[in-house]
Each structure stands twice: as C-alpha cells, then as structure tokens.
N, C-alpha and C positions, 0 to 999 in steps of 0.2 A: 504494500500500500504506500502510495504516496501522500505528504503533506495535504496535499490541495482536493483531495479525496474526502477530507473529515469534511466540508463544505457540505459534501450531498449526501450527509448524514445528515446536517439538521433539516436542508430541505426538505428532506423527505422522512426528516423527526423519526431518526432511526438513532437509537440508543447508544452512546461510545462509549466502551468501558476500557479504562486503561487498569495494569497493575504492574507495579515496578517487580524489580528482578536485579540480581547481583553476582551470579553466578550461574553456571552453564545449569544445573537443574532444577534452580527458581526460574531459567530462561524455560528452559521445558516445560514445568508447570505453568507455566504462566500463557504461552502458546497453544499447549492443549487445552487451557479449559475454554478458551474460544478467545481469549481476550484483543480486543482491535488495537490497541496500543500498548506495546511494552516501554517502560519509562527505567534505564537504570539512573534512578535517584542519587545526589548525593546525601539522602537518606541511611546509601549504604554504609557510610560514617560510623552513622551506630548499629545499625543493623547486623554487618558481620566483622568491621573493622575495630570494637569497642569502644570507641568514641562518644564524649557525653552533646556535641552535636555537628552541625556540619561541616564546620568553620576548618579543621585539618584536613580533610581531605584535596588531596591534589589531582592535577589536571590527568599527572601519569597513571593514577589510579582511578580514573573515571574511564580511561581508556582501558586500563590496562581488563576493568569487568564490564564494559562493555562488550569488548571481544570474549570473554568467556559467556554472555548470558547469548549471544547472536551463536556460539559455538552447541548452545542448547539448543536449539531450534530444529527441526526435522523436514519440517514442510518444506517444498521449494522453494528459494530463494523468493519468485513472483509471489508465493501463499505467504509468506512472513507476516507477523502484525508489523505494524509503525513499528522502528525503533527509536526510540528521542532519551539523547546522553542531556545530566542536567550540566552545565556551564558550574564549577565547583566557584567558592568564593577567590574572591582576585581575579582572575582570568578575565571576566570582563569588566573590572571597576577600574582599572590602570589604562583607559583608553581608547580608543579605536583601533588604530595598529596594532597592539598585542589582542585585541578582543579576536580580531579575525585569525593574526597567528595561529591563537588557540583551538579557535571553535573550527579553523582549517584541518588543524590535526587530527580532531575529533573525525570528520569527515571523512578527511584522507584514510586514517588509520583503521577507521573501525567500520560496519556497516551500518549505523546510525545516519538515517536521512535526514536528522534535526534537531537542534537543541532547543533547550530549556531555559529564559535566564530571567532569575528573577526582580521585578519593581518596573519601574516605568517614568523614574526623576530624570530631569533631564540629559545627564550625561548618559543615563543607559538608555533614553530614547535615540542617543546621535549613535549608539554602538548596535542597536537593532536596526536600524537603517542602513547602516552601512554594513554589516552582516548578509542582510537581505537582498542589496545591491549587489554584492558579489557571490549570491548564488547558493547562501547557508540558510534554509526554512528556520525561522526561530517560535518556536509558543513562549507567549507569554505566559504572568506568572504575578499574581496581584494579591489584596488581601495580608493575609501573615504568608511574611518571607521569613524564613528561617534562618537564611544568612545577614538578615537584619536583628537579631533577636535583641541582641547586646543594644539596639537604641529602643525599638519596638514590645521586645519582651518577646512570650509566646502565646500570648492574650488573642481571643479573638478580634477582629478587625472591623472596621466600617460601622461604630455602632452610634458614635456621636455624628450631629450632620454634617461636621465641615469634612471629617474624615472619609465620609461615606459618598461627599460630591465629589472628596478626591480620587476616591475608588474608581467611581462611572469615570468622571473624566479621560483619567488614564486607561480605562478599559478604552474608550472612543479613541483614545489617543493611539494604541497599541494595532489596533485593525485599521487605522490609516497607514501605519507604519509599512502593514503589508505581513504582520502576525497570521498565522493559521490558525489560531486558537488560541484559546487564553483559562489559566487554570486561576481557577477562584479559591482560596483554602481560607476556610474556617471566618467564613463573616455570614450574617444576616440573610438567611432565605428569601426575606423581601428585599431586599436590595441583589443579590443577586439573581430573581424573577428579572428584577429591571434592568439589570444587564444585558442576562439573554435575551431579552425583547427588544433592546434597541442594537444589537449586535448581527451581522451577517456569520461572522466565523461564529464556530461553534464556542459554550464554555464548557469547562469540566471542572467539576465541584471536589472537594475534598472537605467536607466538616462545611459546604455551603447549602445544602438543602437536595431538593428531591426537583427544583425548578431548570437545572443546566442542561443541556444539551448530552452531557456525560458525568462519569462518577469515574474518579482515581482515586487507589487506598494502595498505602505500602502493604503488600503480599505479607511481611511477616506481622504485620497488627491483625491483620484481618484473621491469619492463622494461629493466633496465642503464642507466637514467639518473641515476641517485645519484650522485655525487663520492666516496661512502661508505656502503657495504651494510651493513646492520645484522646479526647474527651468526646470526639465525633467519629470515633468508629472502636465499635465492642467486637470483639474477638470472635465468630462461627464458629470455631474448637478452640478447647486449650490444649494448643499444639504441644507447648515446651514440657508444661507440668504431665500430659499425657505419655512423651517420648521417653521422659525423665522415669516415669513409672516403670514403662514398659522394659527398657535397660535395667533398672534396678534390680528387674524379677528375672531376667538374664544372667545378671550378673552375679544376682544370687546362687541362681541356680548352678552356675559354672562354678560358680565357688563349691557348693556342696558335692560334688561329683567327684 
C-alpha cells in the first residue's frame, strides 16, 4: 500500500487500523491479523529497549527495527501493510538539511514508505514541507507528543480553548503541507469529530475517540505486555502476567524431573 491510498479509505469511510511492531515477529503478528498500517514507533524505546520514554532512542535504531519488523512480513512485497518508521527525537528538530539527511536514510535503508514526525510549530512545518518536496510521505502527529513530554507532560491535550484552536489549526495546517494523514493521541472526542470533518486526509486516533477515520495502539498495551498501560487503551489479554505463569509451571516442572 501506498501513502496516498489511506485517502480512499475515508472516502469510502473504510476503517484504518494501524499497530506498531518492533521486531520481525510483532512485524508478523501484526501483518497477519489484517492490520493496514504497521507503524514501528519510537515507542519501541520502552517497549523492548527498557527505556522510561522516547527521548534515547536513535535514528540507527529506528532503522536498524524497522528492517527486522518488514523482515516479519510474509505476504508479497505488493500485499504488505503501510510501513511508517517514527522520525526519533533530534532528527528532525536541528533543521531542514539534516531532517531530510535522516528521514532519507530511513527510506533508503529500510522498506518504510513514510515517516512519522511529531507537532506542527513552525520550524517543523518548514521541515515537512521540505521532506515532502523531495519525495518523503510524512503523517502527521498532533495532540500529546511524547517527544514533547519534558515541556507538555503526558496529560491529555486540547482541553482548554486556546489549546484546542491550536490543535484544529495545525491539523488544517498539516494537510496543506501535503500530510497523508495525521495521528491524533489522546485529546477530546469532540474536538477530534471536528477534525475529521473539516479534514480530506484521513485521522487516526490513539486515546482520541471512536470519531477518526482510524485507531493506532502500540501492539504490546493492547496485548498486556506494558510495565505501564496508558489510560486510553486496556489490555485484550494479560499477555506478560499470562507468559510469566505459563514458564513458571515449565520451569517448574523441568526443575522437578
């Protein structure tokens, strides 16, 4: 699939579901269960790297698991979901010329058709433009950034009004730019209805309601492998405390033997 493909999903208000992935058999799970977009997040920070959030992770390690979660993948090259690597922090804040450097490498290197970068202040509007112009799909990325946390927190977003005109704005702003989509995390259902409605590209919600275009959740919240569940998505199994059990009585058992 290509970027410009999620478009005649909303026309035709067909459902996008994305779920990140960080390694070649979250890339597989994540492919089999039907999912239209695989996102390796710099989520993966904490995820499998142990990190308390996103801010160490580097460029060579967004590459380095995005080529193993595209190495999970089965289906024909043409069947693949979206793949979209996130832009880790720095990489795109130091500029225009290194933003492309980076988000080039991305490209070059891996089979990711697009990146991720998150906010929409003005220096990162001149660095998705000029991304775009030379040929790199970029989704946007509004609401709670994560790589913002240290000014923003990890509070939900858009709740008072100046912040939540700021939100639309920059949303209208991001699809002039020439965004493919734009991910909305963790602000106000009604304010992201109003998004989606004055928007052409699609949004995809995380912790922003049931009104987007599509729904993204990091693969391991949603499976109970978190250390710490984020407050807009409850776990479908308790993955960890489950696997944990299940080896214990293994491990048991080999012992007794």
């Amino acid at each position: 699939m290509l970027p410009s493909e999620l478009v005649k999903y909303k026309k035709n208000s067909k459902k996008i579901i994305a779920l990140t992935a960080w390694d070649s058999i979250s890339g597989s799970i994540a492919e089999e269960s039907g999912a239209d977009i695989v996102l390796v997040g710099d989520s993966l920070a904490m995820v499998c790297l142990g990190y308390k959030s996103t801010l160490p992770v580097t460029l060579e390690n967004m590459i380095y698991h995005t080529n193993a979660v595209s190495r999970g993948f089965k289906k024909s090259i043409n069947e693949h979901p979206l793949l979209i690597c996130d832009m880790p922090f720095l990489t795109y804040q130091c500029g225009e010329d290194k933003a492309v450097e980076y988000a080039g490498k991305v490209i070059k290197n891996t089979y990711a058709k697009a990146v991720k970068i998150e906010g929409a202040e003005p220096e990162v509007q001149d660095v998705i433009s000029r991304l775009i112009r030379m040929g790199i799909p970029v989704m946007g990325h509004l609401g709670l950034t994560p790589q913002n946390y240290l000014n923003l927190g990890l509070k939900k977003q858009g709740e008072d009004i100046e912040n939540k005109e700021k939100i639309k704005r920059q949303a209208l702003t991001l699809e002039k730019l020439g965004c493919f989509s734009i991910v909305l995390e963790h602000i106000p259902d009604l304010l992201a209805k109003e998004i989606q409605e004055n928007l052409e590209i699609p949004t995809i919600g995380i912790g922003a309601g049931n009104f987007c275009d599509g729904q993204v959740r990091v693969t391991a919240d949603l499976l109970g492998l978190s250390e710490k569940q984020p407050p807009f998505c409850s776990p479908i199994i308790s993955g960890k405390k489950n696997f944990i059990e299940i080896l214990k009585q293994w491990v048991e058992s080999e012992k007794s033997n």
